[in-house]
N, C-alpha and C positions, 0 to 999 in steps of 0.2 A: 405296947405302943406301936404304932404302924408310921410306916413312911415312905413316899414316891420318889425315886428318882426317876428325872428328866434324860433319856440316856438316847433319845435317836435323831439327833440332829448330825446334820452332813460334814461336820467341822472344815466346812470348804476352807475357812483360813490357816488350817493346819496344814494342807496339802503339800508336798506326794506323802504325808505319813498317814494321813487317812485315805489313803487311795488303797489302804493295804489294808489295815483293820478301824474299826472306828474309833472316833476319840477316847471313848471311856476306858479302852482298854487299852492306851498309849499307856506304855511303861516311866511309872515317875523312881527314879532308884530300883528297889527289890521289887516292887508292884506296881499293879495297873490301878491306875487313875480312880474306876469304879471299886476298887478292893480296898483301896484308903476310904471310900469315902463310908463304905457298907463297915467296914472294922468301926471307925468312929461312931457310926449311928450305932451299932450293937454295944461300944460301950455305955451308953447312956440308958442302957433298955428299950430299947427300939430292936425287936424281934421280928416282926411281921416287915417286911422289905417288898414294895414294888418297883421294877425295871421298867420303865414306860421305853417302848425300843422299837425302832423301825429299819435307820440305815444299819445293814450287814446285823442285822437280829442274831441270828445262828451263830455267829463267833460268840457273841455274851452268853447266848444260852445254852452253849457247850463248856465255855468255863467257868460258869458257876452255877450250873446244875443246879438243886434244888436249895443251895446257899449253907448244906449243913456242914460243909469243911469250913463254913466260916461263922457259924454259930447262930444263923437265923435262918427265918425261911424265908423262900426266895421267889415272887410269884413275876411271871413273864409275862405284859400287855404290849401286844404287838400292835401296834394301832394299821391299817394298810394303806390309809392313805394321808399325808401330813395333817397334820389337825394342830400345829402351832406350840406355843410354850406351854397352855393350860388346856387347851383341848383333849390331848391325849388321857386328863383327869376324871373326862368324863363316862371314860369307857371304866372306871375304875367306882364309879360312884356307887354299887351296893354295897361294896365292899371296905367302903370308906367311912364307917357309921359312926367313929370317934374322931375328937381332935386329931388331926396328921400333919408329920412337917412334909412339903414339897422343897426339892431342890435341884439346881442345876446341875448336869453330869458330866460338870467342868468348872467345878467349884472344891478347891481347896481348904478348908480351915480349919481351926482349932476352937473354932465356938463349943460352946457348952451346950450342946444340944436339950439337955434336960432343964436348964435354968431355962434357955429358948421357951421352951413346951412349956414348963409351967409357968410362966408370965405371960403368952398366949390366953392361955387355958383360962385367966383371973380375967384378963380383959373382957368388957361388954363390946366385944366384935367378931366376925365370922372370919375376918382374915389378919394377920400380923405380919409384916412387911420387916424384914432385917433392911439395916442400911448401913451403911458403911462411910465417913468422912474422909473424904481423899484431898490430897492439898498438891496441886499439880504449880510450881515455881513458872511466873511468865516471865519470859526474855525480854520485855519492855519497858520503859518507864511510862507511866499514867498519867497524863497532862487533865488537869482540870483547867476551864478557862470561862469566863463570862463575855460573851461576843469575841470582838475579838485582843481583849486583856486575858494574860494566863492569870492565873488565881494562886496556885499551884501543882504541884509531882509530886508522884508515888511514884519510886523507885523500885521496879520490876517488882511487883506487887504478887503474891500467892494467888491461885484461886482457887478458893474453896468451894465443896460442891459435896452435897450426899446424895452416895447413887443407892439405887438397888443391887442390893448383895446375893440375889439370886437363893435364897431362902426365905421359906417360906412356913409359916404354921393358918391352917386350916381348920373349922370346921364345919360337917355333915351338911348342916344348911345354908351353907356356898352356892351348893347347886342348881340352887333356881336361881343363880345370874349366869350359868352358862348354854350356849345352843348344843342341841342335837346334834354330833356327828356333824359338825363345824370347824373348820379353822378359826382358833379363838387363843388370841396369845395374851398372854398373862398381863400386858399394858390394857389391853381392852377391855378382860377385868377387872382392873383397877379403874380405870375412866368411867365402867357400867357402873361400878358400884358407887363411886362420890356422884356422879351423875344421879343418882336414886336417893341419895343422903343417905347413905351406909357408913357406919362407921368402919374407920380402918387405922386399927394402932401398927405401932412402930415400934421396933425393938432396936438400939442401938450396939451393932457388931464392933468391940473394941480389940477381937483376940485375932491371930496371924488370920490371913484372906489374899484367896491370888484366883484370880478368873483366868480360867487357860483358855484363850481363845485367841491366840497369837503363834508363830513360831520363838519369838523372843520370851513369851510368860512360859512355855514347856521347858526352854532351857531355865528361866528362873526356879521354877518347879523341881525342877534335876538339882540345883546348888542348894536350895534350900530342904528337900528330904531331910537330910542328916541330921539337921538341928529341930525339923519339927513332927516327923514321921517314922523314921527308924527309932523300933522300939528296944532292938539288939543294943543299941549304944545306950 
């Protein structure tokens, strides 16, 4: 089974830590960021591993060479000039001839990558969207009112919302919704494709999930290692 990671984006919100090496290979605990994520995918039988990788390329492709100290193989797509969240896919598309998961290279989690893939794999759709339920507490109370009588309050009300969990399953014939050596980010595949009435299933993420795209989610990422990634304990 084959799989992309998303790995060259500039993590300007990470900075001065990415001014130094790039995000994937910020150190979460014992390892870098892209080494949890590549261990994960190789437990589930995901062997064939792509790096889609731009900024500071050379540091990933000096440490982890052709990925056999870590059990898969490891192929380098350098793209050279930005081409977005799903752009960089397209330089990958001969090689892409079976179902693939696509995923962010600043995505944490403990999904089940093979339950992922094959409930993909069942569905009558080319792409499978993870999403994730987040419930963000608001500090207000919710007045309801008909002109100008209240009606009633909601006292600081949740709000609920399922985002994109930055995981992704694909297949082969995706590709004719994406342009040539385009900047083409993975929201505008999505839009291309409902815009054409394509079907697009959804996979519900219930297992741990942390998007590191913050300096406060790296240090969450640091506390939580312990309990969901170090395999020593």
């Amino acid at each position: 089974m084959k799989a992309v990671i998303l790995a060259g984006g500039l993590g300007l919100r990470l900075k001065p830590f990415t001014q130094v090496i790039p995000k994937p290979l910020l150190p979460i605990g014992e390892k870098s960021m892209l080494q949890i994520q590549i261990e994960r995918l190789a437990k589930y039988g995901f062997k064939e591993i792509f790096l889609a990788t731009n900024y500071k390329s050379e540091y990933i492709e000096r440490f982890f060479g052709d990925g056999s100290d870590f059990g898969v193989s490891l192929k380098i797509s350098r793209e050279e000039t930005p081409l977005g969240t799903a752009g960089p896919l397209h330089l990958l598309r001969d090689q892409l001839d079976s179902p693939f998961v696509v995923m962010n290279g600043d995505i944490l989690s403990l999904i089940d990558f093979g339950n992922l893939y094959d409930f993909a794999c069942s569905q009558d759709s080319l792409l499978t969207l993870t999403i994730k339920k987040e419930i963000t507490p608001f500090d207000f109370g919710n007045i309801f009112f008909d002109g100008n009588r209240v009606t009633g309050i909601e006292e600081k009300p949740d709000i609920v919302m399922y985002i994109l969990a930055g995981i992704y399953v694909m297949k082969p014939e995706i590709f004719r919704f994406f342009p040539e050596n385009k900047f083409f980010g993975m929201d505008m595949l999505i839009k291309s494709m409902l815009d054409q009435g394509e079907v697009i299933s959804k996979f519900d993420l219930k297992d741990y999930w942390l998007d590191i795209g913050r300096i406060d989610d790296y240090y969450t990422a640091q506390s939580d290692y312990n309990s969901h990634f170090n395999s020593s304990k």
